[in-house]
ROVOTOR-250037 format. One line per 3 residues: number of its first residue (from 1); for each residue y, z, x of C-alpha. Coordinates in steps of 0.001 Angstrom, whole numbers, plus 500000, padded with zeros to 6 digits. Layout:
N
NUM> Y Z X  ...
# end
This chain:
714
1> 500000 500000 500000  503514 499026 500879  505518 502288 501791
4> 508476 500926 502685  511803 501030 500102  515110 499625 499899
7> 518378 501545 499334  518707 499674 496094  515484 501136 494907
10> 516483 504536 495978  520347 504480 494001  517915 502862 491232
13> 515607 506073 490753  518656 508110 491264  520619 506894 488187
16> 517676 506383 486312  517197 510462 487027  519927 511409 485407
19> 521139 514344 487905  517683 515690 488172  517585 515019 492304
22> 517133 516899 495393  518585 516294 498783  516996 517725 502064
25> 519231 517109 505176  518634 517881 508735  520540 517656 512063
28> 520630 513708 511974  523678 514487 509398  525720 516307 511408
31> 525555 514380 514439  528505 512286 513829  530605 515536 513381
34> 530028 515844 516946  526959 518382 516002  524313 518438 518963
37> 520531 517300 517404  517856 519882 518721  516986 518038 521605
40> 521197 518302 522332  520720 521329 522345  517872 521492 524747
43> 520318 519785 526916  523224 522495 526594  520680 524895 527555
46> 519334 523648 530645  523308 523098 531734  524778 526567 530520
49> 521492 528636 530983  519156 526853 533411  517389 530020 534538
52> 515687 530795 531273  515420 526540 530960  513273 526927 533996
55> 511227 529962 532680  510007 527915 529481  506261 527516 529903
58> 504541 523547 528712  506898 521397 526448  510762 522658 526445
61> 511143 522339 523393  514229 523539 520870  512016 526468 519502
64> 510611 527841 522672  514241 527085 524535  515937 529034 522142
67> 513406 532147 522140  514630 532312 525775  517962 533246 525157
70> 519087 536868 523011  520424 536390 519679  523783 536877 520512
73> 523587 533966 523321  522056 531843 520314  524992 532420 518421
76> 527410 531970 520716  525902 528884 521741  525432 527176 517765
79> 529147 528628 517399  530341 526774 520312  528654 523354 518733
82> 530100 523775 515111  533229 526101 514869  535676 523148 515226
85> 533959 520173 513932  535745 517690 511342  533865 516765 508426
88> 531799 513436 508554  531152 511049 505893  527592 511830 505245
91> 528720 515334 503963  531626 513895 501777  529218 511051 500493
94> 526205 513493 499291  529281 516351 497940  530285 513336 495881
97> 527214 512585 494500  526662 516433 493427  530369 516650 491725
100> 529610 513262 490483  526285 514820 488544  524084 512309 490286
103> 522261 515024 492435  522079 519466 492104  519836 520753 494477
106> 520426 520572 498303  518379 522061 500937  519305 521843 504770
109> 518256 523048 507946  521875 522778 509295  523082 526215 510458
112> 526887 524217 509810  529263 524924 507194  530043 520920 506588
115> 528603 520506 503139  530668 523317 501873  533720 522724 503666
118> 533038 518637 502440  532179 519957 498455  535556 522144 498571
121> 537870 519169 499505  536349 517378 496174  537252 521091 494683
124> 533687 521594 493564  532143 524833 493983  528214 525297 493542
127> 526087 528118 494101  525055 528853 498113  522210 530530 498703
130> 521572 531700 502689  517624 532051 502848  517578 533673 505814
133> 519340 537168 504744  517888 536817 500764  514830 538634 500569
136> 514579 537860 496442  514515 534479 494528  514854 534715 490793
139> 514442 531121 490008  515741 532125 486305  519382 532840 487981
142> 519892 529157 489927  522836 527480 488435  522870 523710 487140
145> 523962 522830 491104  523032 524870 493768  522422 524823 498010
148> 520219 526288 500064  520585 526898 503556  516849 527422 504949
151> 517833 528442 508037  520768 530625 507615  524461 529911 508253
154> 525790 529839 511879  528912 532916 511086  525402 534734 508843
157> 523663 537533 510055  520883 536020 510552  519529 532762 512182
160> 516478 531153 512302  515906 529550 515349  511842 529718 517046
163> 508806 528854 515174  508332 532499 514704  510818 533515 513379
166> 510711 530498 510811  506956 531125 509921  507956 535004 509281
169> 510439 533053 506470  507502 531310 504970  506804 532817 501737
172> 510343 532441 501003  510947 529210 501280  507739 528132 498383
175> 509251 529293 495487  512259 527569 496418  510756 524384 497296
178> 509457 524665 494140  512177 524996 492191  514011 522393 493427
181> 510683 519950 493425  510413 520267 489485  510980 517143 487577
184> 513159 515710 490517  513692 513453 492789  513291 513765 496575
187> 515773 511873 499084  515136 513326 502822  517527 512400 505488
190> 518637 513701 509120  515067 515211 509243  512292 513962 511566
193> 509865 516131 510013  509155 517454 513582  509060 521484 511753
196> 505766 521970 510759  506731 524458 507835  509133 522213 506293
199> 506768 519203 505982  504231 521366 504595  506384 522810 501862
202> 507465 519291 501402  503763 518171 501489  502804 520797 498461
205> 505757 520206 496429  506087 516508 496168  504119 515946 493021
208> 502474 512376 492251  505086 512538 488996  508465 511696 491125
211> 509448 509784 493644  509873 510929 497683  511961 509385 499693
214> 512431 510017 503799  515502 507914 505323  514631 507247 508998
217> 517316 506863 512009  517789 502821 512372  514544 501318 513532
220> 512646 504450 513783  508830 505031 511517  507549 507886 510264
223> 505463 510414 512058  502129 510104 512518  502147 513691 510905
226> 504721 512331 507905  502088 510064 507252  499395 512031 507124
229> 500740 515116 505135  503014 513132 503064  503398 509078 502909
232> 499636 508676 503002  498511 511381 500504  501084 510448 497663
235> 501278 506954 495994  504903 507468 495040  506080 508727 498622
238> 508389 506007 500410  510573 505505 503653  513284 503299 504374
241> 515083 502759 508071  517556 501028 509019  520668 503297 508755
244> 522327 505860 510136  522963 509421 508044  526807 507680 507127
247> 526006 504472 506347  523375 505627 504152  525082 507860 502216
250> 528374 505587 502110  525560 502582 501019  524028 504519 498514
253> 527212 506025 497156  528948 503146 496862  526023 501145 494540
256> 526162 504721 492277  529609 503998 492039  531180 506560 493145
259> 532657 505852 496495  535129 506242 497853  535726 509803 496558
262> 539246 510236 494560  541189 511665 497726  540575 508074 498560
265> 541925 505961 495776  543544 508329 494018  545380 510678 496465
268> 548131 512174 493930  545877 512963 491454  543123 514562 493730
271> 546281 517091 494831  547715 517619 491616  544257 518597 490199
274> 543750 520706 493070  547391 522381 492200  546201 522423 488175
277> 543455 524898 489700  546105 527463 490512  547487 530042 487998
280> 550912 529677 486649  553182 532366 488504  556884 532950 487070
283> 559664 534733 489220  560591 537759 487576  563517 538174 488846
286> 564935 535478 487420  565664 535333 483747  563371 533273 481239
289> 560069 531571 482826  560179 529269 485984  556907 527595 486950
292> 556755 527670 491050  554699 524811 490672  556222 522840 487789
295> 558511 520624 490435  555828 519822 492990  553590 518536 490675
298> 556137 516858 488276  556611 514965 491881  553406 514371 492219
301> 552210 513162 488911  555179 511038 489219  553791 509352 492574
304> 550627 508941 490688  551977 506728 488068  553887 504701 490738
307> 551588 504218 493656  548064 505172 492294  547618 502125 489784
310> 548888 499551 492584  546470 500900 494522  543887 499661 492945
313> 544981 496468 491989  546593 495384 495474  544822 497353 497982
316> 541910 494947 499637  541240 498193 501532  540185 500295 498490
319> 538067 497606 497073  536379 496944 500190  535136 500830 500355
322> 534177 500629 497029  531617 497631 497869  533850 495598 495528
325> 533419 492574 497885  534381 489579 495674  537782 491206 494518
328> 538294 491775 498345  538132 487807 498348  540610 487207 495700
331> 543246 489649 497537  543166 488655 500606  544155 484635 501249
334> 543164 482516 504220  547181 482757 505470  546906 486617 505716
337> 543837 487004 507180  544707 484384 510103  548317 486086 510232
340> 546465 489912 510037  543832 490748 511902  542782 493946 510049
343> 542591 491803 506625  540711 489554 508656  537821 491611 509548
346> 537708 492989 505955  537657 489522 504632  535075 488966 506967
349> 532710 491740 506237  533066 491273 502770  531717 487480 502879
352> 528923 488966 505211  528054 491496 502746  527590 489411 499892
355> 525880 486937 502264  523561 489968 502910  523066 491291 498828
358> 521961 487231 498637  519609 487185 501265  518239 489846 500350
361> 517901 489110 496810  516288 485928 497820  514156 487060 500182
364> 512694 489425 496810  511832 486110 495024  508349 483860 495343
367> 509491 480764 497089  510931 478894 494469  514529 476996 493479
370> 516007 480050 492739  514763 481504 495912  516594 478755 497455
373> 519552 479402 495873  520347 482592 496629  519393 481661 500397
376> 521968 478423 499941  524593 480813 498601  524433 483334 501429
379> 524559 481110 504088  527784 479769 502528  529085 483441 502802
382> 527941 483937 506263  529658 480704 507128  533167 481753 505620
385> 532801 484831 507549  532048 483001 510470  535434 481796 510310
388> 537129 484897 511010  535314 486799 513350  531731 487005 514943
391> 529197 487676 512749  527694 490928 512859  523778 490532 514531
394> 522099 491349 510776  524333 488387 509208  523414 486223 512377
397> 519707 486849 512333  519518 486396 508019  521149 482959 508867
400> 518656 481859 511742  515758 483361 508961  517324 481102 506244
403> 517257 478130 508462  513290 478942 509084  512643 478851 505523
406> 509954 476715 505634  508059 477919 508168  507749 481930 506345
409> 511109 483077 507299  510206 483567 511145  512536 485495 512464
412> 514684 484536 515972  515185 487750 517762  518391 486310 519414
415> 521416 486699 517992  522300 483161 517643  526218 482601 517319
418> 526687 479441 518376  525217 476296 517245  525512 474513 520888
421> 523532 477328 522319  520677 476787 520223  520841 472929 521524
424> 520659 473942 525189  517873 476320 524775  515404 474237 522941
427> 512928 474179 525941  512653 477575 524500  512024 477207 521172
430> 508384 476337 519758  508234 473112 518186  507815 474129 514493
433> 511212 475977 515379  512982 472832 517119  512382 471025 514239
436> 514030 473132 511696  516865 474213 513988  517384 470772 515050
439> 517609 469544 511215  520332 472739 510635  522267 471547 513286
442> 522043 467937 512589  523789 469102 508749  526118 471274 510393
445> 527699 468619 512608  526981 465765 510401  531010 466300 509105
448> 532225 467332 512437  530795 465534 515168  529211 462381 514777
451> 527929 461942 518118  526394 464782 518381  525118 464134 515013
454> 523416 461004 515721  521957 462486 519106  519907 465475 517082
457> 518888 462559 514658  517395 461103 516933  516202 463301 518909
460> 514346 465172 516053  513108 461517 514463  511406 461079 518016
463> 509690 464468 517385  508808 463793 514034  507003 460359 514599
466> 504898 461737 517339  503229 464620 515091  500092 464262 512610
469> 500572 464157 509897  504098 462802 509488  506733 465392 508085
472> 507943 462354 505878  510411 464697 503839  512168 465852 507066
475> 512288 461795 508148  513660 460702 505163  516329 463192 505722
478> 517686 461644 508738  517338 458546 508017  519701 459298 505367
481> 521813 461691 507207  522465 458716 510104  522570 455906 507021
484> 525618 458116 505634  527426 458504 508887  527283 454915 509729
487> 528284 453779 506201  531282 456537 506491  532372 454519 509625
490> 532199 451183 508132  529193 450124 509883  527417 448311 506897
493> 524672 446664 509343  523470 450080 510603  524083 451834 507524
496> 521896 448890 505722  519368 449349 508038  518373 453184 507791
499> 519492 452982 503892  516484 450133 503894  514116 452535 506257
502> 514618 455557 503306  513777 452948 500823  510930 452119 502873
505> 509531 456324 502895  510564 456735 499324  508419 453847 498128
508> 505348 455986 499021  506335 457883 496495  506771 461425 498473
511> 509780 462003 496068  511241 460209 493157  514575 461716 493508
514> 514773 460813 497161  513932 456918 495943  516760 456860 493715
517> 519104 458367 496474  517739 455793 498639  517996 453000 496250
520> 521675 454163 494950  523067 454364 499147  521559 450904 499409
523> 523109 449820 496308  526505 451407 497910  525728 449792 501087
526> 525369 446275 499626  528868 446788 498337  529983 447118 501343
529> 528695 444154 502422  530133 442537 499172  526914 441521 498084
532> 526957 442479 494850  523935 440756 493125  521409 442801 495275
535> 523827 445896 494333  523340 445303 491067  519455 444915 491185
538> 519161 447963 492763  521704 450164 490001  519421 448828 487287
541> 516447 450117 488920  518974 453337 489098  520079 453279 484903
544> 516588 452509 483928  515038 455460 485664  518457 457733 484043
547> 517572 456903 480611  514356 457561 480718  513522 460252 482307
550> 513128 462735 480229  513503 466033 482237  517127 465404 483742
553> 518736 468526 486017  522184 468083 484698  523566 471084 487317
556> 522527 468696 490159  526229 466647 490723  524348 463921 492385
559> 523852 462670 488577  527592 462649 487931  528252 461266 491193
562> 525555 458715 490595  527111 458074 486884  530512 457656 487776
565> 529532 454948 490331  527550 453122 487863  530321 452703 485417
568> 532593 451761 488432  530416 449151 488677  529601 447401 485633
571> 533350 447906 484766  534304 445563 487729  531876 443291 486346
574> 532840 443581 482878  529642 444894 481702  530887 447740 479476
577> 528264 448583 476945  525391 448471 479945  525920 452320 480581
580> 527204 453559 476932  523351 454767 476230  523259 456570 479424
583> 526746 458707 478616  525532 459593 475517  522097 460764 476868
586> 524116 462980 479148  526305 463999 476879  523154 465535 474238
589> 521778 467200 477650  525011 469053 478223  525202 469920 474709
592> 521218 471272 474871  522238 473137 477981  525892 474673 476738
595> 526621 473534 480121  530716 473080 479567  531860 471976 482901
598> 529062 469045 482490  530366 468447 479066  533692 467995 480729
601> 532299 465139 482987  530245 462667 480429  533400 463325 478196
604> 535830 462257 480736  533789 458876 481765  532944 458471 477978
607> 536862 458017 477321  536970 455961 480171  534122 453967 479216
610> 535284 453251 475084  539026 452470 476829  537221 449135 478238
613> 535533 448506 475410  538518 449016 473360  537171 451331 470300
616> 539971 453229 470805  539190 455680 467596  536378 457158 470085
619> 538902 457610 472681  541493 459708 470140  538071 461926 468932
622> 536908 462403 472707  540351 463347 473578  541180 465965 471362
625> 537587 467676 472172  538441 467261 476203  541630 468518 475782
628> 540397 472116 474174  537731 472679 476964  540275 471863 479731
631> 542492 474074 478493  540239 476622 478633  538173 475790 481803
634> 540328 474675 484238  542383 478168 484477  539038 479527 484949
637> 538266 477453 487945  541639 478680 490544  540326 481784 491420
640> 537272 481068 492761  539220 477985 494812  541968 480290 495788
643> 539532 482798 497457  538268 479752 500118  539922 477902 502800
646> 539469 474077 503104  537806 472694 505733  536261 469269 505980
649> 532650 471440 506842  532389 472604 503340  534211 469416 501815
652> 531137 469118 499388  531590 472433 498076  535355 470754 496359
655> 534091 468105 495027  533055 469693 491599  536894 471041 491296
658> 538732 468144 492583  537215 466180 489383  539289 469006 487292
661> 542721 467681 489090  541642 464074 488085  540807 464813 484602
664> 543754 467039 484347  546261 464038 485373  544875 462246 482431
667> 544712 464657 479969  547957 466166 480954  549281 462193 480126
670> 547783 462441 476933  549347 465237 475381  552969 464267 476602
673> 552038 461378 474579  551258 463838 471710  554498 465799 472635
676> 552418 468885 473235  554308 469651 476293  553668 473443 476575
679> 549790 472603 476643  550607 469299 479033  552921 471691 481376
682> 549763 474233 481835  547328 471755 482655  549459 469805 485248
685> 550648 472728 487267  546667 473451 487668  545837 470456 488424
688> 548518 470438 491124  547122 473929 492746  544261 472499 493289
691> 544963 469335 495043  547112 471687 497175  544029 473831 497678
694> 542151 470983 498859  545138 469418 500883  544067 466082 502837
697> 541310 465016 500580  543115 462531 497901  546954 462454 498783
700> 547142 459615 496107  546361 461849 493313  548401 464562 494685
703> 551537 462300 494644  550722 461261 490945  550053 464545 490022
706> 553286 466082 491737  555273 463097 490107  554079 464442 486569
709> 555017 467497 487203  558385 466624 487980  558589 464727 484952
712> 557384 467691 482730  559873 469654 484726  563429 467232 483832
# end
């Protein structure tokens, strides 16, 4: 069985809970207070009392180091460690998530005073129990929330510190284990699980009803003797790694929903409920009542209301800590994060993080199109970080997995930044690996370096025709790829060449879409060449297949891209009513699918379409219905472009949106016609952000566009 977890599981069980959990921390939580671990400790003892170091018979270990030294020495030395230490985020996070109801019971082994001090500054105040000096437990008398320090506090009278003296403790630590075991629960972090007497209490309590989980330090497993007494014995017993005690508790915070803590995001209010919390005190002196307190917190309530609210709206900052990621995007433009570097590197880690939640929501699915998806998306988000900083090794190593999809996600244990690297290491590589690297490169610098694309090409086509059996999928794909680039630089006799060679693969039938790409880039091709018989034989072959095939994926935009260049064509050749059947067949898909945006498309080429044929009563009905969905779907549509910067890399990713400036000119014409210029006004000024947005790709329909505009605007 499968006993590792994921921290989405564990904020899962937590909610689903309802309150009912139980925390056990350890030293791991305190060590970024500045808190020594035991085998710190250890360390501090052989410097400051190396005699009685020395005198430690077999393993120096924290227990038999510290039975070396008097009680008061052990004091003074834990003292030293903790007296001045500022409070760390793994404290605030788990104090949180008790105020917050999502957790009341919390043991530790900490002799520190970090949780309390940490639960105070969120002004909540449970019950603290030190086990170490209580000789009773009444189980009947524990509050809803309550802590429980098992080994005594470091200004108590008492400290456990040796096995001993912990084992003498036993019989009081069961009932409490108990307690807090019932019905709940179990998250253990900053514990190795090293004590002996801990585990076993652990080991007796965890019931086969709830859930155990133990958070290890980064990369680190369990125990042989966690897995033994614990992971192995109980089917609902889990680990997870990968973390330290902060970014644990900020993770799992953070998907509760309750990070960052109100001192955070809402400063004023935190202190002016901390204020509320103080008794109202009038000088007697004076005559009639005066509130001490009344102007201070008229001041503050006042800041509240000005600063508090903005906050939230403006501050990139405060959404970032709350995991908010994709309102982080819409704050922050591409101008400030070039001009800033701080917004920068939150921009940048918030496109890493979602590129992260998507490969690992992928990587949950069966290998499927939706798996693909997600993996699709998040390499789009690693790439837009990419743009800002270096990625982070995680989002660097997801990306290299997502490029080895085919081959079972094998991972690259190089942190692979740079694309040019990977080409001058291939020697390297094995060749299952060159081949899907190569074919990742050979898209990434099919937009931005033709050269270099046409050398991978090559170089992996060579590869690919010397293996048994041919990977004809992967061939067809470069074939294409190098078609496409020579076509893009007007080289029709090239670009008719591999165009014929994809014809050639898809004929085998490996893939019917791939045929129909390969017959409509031919078709394209033959344009070119202004031979437009054989162009037209192969866009028959093209509508023909269209109309009757019967399971069409209308969120593909090859078949609007294909559709639109079909109509071009017979329109130049004055065949109108050759593709009518088609648009309507499109248009009854859309409408199956409530796919609006598609509706948008067949309705715009319909209108164009009925325009040459002149049944102009069509073109009034179409109208009127594309003018209520543009209205509607084209505000829709600026956000999501205003949170990316254009580059000719992710040119594709435009194309969609730059249709919606198009159809806006026209229907933005229509309406003046109509005199509704409010409506006309709206649409124009989007239309014009976005050809802004996507500056350099049609300057023709920007100029139109901006002349409209100008018009509207006299």
């Amino acid at each position: 069985m499968n006993k590792s977890s994921s921290i989405d599981e564990i904020a899962e069980c937590i909610i689903n809970a309802k309150g009912k959990c139980s925390f056990l921390v350890g030293a791991g939580c305190s060590v970024t207070a500045g808190i020594p671990l035991a085998s710190g400790f250890v360390k501090l003892i052989k410097d400051k009392y190396r005699t009685h170091y020395e005198n430690v018979v077999d393993e120096k270990t924290y227990s038999k180091c510290m039975e070396k030294l008097s009680h008061a020495e052990r004091r003074q030395l834990i003292i030293e460690q903790v007296k001045d230490t500022n409070i760390n985020w793994a404290h605030i996070c788990l104090a949180n998530l008790l105020k917050k109801n999502h957790v009341d019971r919390i043991l530790t082994t900490n002799f520190d005073r970090l949780l309390i001090r940490a639960l105070a500054l969120l002004n909540e105040f449970p019950a603290v129990y030190d086990l170490a000096v209580s000789k009773i437990f009444n189980e009947s008398f524990v509050p809803e929330k309550a802590i429980y320090y098992l080994h005594g506090q470091f200004d108590g009278f008492t400290l456990l510190n040796t096995e001993e003296e912990c084992n003498s403790y036993a019989g009081r630590l069961r009932p409490v284990f108990e307690e807090a075991g019932r019905g709940r629960v179990w998250i253990i972090i900053g514990y190795s699980g090293e004590n002996d007497l801990i585990l076993d209490q652990l080991s007796k309590v965890a019931t086969l009803n709830t859930k155990l989980f133990w958070v290890l330090h980064n990369d680190k497993k369990p125990t042989n003797m966690v897995f033994e007494k614990l992971l192995n014995v109980n089917r609902y017993a889990f680990y997870i790694n990968g973390f330290d005690a902060d970014s644990f508790l900020i993770k799992l915070a953070q998907k509760i929903g309750c990070f960052p803590p109100d001192f955070v995001n809402k400063p004023f209010s935190y202190l002016d409920d901390s204020l509320s919390r103080i008794n109202k005190y009038f000088l007697p002196e004076l005559e009639g009542e005066i509130d001490v307190l009344e102007t201070p917190r008229r001041i503050i309530q006042t800041a509240a209301k000005k600063f508090e609210n903005k906050l939230e709206i403006d501050n990139a900052n405060y959404h970032f800590l709350k995991a908010d990621y994709e309102t982080v995007i819409t704050l922050i433009s591409a101008q400030q994060a070039k001009s800033n570097e701080k917004l920068s590197n939150i921009l940048a880690l918030s496109y890493m993080e979602l590129g992260l939640q998507l490969y690992q929501e992928g990587n949950q699915l069966e290998r499927s199109k939706e798996r693909n998806s997600k993996f699709n998306l998040a390499q789009e988000k690693f790439e837009q970080s990419f743009n800002y900083i270096t990625l982070y090794n995680e989002a660097v190593q997801r990306w290299v997995d997502i490029a080895y999809e085919k081959l079972n996600n094998i991972s690259n244990n190089e942190a692979v930044i740079s694309l040019d690297k990977i080409l001058t290491n291939l020697s390297k590589l094995e060749i299952h690996k060159i081949k899907i690297l190569l074919n990742f490169l050979s898209k990434e610098f099919a937009v931005t370096n033709n050269e270099k694309t046409i050398l991978i090409c090559n170089k992996l086509i060579n590869i690919i025709k010397e293996e048994e059996p041919i990977d004809y999928c992967l061939l067809l794909e470069q074939y294409n790829r190098l078609a496409n680039l020579y076509y893009n630089r007007g080289d029709y006799k090239n670009s008719l060449n591999f165009y014929e060679l994809c014809l050639g693969i898809s004929k085998k039938g490996h893939d019917k879409k791939e045929d129909i790409i390969a017959r409509y880039n031919l078709a394209f091709n033959y344009e070119g060449l202004e031979d437009f018989d054989l162009a037209e034989k192969q866009y028959n072959i093209i509508l023909k297949w269209l109309e009757s095939e019967s399971n069409l994926d209308i969120s593909d935009n090859l078949i609007i891209k294909i559709t639109n260049n079909i109509l071009r064509f017979y329109c130049d050749r004055r065949k109108y009513y050759t593709i009518e059947s088609l648009l309507n067949k499109l248009l009854d898909e859309g409408e199956k699918e409530k796919d609006e945006q598609f509706i948008v498309k067949i309705l715009y080429l319909q209108i164009k379409n009925y325009k040459n044929i002149g049944q102009i009563d069509k073109v009034v009905m179409l109208n009127n219905r594309l003018s209520e969905l543009m209205i509607r779907l084209i505000p829709e549509i600026l956000p999501k472009m205003r949170i990316m910067e254009f580059s000719k890399k992710i040119k594709n990713h435009f194309e969609q949106y730059l249709w919606y400036a198009d159809y806006g000119y026209y229907l933005a014409e229509c309406l003046i016609e109509k005199e509704d210029k409010q409506n006309a006004k709206t649409i124009i000024s989007c239309s014009l952000e976005i050809v802004k947005l996507i500056n350099g790709v049609d300057d023709s329909l920007y100029i139109k566009i901006s002349s409209l505009q100008r018009l509207l605007d006299s």
